[in-house]
N, C-alpha and C positions, 0 to 999 in steps of 0.2 A: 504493500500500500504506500511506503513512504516513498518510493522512489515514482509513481502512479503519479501522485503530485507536482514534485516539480517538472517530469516531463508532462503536464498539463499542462502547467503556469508558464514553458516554455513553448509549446504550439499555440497557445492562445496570446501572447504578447507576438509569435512570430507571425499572425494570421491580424489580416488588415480588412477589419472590416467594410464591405462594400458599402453599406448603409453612409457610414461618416466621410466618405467622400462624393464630390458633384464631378460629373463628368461635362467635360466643355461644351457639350451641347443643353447639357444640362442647366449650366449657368446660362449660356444665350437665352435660353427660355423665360429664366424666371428676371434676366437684366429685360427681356425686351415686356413680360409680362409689368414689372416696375412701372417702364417707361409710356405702356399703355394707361395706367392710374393716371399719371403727368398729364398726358396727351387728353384726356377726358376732363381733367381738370378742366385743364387750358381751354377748353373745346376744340379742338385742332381736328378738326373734323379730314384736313385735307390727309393729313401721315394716320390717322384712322381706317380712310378709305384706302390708303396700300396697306397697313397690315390685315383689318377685316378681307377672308377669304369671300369670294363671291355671291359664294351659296351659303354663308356665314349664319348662323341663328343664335339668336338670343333672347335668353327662358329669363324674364323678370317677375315681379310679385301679380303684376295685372296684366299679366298674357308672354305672348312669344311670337318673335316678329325676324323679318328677315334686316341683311347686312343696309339700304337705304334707309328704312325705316329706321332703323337705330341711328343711321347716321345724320336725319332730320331731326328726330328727334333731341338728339345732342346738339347739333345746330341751332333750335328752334328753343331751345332752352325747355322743353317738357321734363326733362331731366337733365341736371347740373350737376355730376358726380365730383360734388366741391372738394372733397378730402377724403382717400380713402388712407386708414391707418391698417397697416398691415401687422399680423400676430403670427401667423405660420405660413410657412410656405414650403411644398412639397411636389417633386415633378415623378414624375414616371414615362420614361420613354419605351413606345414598342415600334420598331420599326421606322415609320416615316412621322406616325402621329406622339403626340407629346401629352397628357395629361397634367394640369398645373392643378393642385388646391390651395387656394388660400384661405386662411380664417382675418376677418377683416371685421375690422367696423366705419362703417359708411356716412357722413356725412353727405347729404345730399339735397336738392333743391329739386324737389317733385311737386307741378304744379303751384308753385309761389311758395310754397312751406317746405321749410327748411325740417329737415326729418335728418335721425342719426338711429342707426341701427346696425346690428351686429349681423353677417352674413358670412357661412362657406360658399366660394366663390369658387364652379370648378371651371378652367379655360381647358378647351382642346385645339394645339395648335397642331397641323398639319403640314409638312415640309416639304417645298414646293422649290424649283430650280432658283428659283429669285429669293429663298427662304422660308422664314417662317409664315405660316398665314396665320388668324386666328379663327378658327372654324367655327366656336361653340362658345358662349359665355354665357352660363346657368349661375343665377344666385337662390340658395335655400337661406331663407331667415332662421336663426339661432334663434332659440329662447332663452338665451340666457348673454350677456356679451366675453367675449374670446377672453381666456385667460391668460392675463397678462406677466406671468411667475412663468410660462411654458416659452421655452425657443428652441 
């Protein structure tokens, strides 16, 4: 048994867990998912419309609409995603498409009221010769707001 141990403690210090590192396309993901918050702040509806992929959908609290409509609507001020505060962020790559989660809390300007709420936000970006698209951006409201002790 006693020697069971430290070659234990020496495969498991010699084994690098896959989890605690990001792989370079990994980070592209979650730097360009960042700069999409930015971008929506800003309303910047034009670097919007090249990253939203064409066929693009987005699941919000009052329906689900395609890549124009979302991007009138952010123009148009129906929605004004004023600040979003990021709490987790997690990607999983398979192949071409990218799954992002983030745990967030939303500051937002919906319909003239300014509303803040807590939201898993999951993005599907798809990787396309020009790069990343954003295919899918679904928010589920939390009942509770992200906790902020986890990173």
């Amino acid at each position: 048994m006693t020697k069971f141990i430290p070659a234990l403690f020496f495969l498991m210090m010699g084994t690098n867990p896959i989890y605690a590192q990001q792989t370079d396309a990994e980070k592209e993901v979650i730097s360009l998912s960042e700069t999409k918050w930015i971008w929506m702040a800003e309303k910047n509806v034009d670097s919007l419309a090249l990253l939203f992929h064409d066929k693009a959908v987005f699941v919000h609290m009052g329906g689900a609409w395609g890549k124009e409509q979302e991007l009138n609507i952010i123009k148009g001020g129906g929605i004004w995603y004023k600040k979003a505060t990021l709490h987790d962020v997690s990607v999983a790559i398979m192949g071409s498409t990218a799954i992002l989660l983030n745990r967030i809390t939303l500051m937002a300007v919906v319909g003239g009221n300014e509303v803040t709420n807590p939201f898993e936000v999951t993005e599907v970006y798809v990787k396309e010769a020009t790069g990343w698209k954003l295919g899918s951006l679904s928010f589920t409201k939390l009942m509770s707001p992200p906790d902020n002790t986890k990173h």
